[in-house]
VEXGU-479912 format. One record per residue (C-alpha): residue number from 1; x, y, z. Coordinates in steps of 0.5 Angstrom, whole numbers, plus 500, padded with zeros to 3 digits. Layout:
BEGIN
ATOM  num   px   py   pz
ATOM  NUM    X    Y    Z
...
//
This chain:
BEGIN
ATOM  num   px   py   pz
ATOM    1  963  775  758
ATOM    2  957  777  753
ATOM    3  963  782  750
ATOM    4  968  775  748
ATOM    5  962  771  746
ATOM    6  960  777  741
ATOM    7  967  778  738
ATOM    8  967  770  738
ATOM    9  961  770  734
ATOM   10  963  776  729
ATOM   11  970  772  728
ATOM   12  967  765  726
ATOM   13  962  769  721
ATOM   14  968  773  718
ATOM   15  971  767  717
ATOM   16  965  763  714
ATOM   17  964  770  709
ATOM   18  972  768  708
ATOM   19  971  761  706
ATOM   20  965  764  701
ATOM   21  968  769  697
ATOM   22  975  767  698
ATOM   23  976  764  690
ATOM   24  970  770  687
ATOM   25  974  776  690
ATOM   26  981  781  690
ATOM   27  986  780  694
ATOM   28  984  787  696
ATOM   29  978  785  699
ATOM   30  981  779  702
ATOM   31  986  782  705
ATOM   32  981  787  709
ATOM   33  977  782  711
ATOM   34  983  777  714
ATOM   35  985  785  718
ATOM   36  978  784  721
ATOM   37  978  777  723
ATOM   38  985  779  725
ATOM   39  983  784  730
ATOM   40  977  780  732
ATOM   41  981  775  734
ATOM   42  986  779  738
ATOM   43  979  782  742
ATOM   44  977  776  743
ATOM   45  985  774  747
ATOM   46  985  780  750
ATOM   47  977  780  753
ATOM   48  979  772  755
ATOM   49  985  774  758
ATOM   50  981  779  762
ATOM   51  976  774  764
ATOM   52  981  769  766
ATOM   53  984  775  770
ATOM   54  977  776  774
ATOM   55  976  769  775
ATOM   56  983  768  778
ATOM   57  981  774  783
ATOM   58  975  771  785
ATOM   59  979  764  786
ATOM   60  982  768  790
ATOM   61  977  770  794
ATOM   62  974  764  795
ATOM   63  979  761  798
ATOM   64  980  766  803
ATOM   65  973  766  805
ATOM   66  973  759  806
ATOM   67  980  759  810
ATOM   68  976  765  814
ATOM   69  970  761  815
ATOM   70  974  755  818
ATOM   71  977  759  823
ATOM   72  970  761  826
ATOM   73  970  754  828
ATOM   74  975  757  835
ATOM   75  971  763  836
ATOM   76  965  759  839
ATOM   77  964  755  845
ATOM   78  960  748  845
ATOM   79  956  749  851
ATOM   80  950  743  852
ATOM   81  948  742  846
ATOM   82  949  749  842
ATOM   83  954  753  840
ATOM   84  955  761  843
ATOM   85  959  767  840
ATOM   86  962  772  845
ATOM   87  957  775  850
ATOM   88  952  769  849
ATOM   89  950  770  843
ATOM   90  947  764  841
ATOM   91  944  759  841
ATOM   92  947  756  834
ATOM   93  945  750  830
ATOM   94  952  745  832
ATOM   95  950  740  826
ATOM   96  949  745  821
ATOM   97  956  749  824
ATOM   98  960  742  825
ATOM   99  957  740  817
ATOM  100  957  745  812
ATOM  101  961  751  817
ATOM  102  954  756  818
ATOM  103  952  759  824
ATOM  104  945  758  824
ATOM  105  941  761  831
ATOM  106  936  756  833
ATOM  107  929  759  834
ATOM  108  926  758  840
ATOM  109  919  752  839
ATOM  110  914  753  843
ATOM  111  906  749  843
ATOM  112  906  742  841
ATOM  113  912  742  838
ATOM  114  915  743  845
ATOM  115  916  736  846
ATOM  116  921  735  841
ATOM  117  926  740  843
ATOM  118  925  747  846
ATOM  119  930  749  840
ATOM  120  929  748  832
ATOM  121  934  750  827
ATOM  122  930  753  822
ATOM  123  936  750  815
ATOM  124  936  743  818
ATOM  125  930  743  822
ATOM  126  934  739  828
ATOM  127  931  739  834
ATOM  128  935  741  841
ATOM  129  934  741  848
ATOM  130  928  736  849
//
């Protein structure tokens, strides 16, 4: 990205340059100078076309990780008042599953706090099992 805004940059000050000394030059120079700005310019469309490319890929894979995610939902079981995995792995939190599709394992609470629940999610801080 640093790379199409250093091209844009060397363009836009070729074209001041341009701008400047277009009616105190020769055309030989001018010419030059417009080859440069020329070859800038088409760095430029070439780097940008890449950056669109990656920014398609990575478009790409988001949606596929978020269509993967969403299919997580099948894979836990609700049991009492958290979800388990496979082999009881759990228990983890249901609103932060059910609201923002995060897996979040509820730590076990103890001392005083007990009397609030005997598990708290540690993101959404919501007390279970009281």
């Amino acid at each position: 990205m640093s790379d199409v805004l250093g091209s844009i940059g060397q363009a836009i000050s070729l074209a001041k340059r341009l701008r400047e000394i277009s009616k105190n030059i020769e055309d030989a120079e001018f010419k030059n100078l417009l080859a440069d700005l020329n070859l800038e310019l088409a760095d430029t469309k070439l780097a940008l076309a890449d950056v669109m490319e990656q920014n398609s890929q990575l478009k790409l894979e988001v949606n596929e990780l978020k269509n993967s995610q969403g299919s997580n939902l099948s894979q836990l079981e609700f049991r009492g008042f958290a979800y388990y995995g496979a082999n009881d792995d759990g228990p983890f939190c249901s609103a932060c599953y059910e609201t923002k599709n995060q897996q979040v394992r509820l730590s076990k609470v103890s001392g005083t706090f007990r009397t609030f629940g005997h598990h708290k999610c540690p993101s959404c801080k919501q007390y279970y099992g009281g």
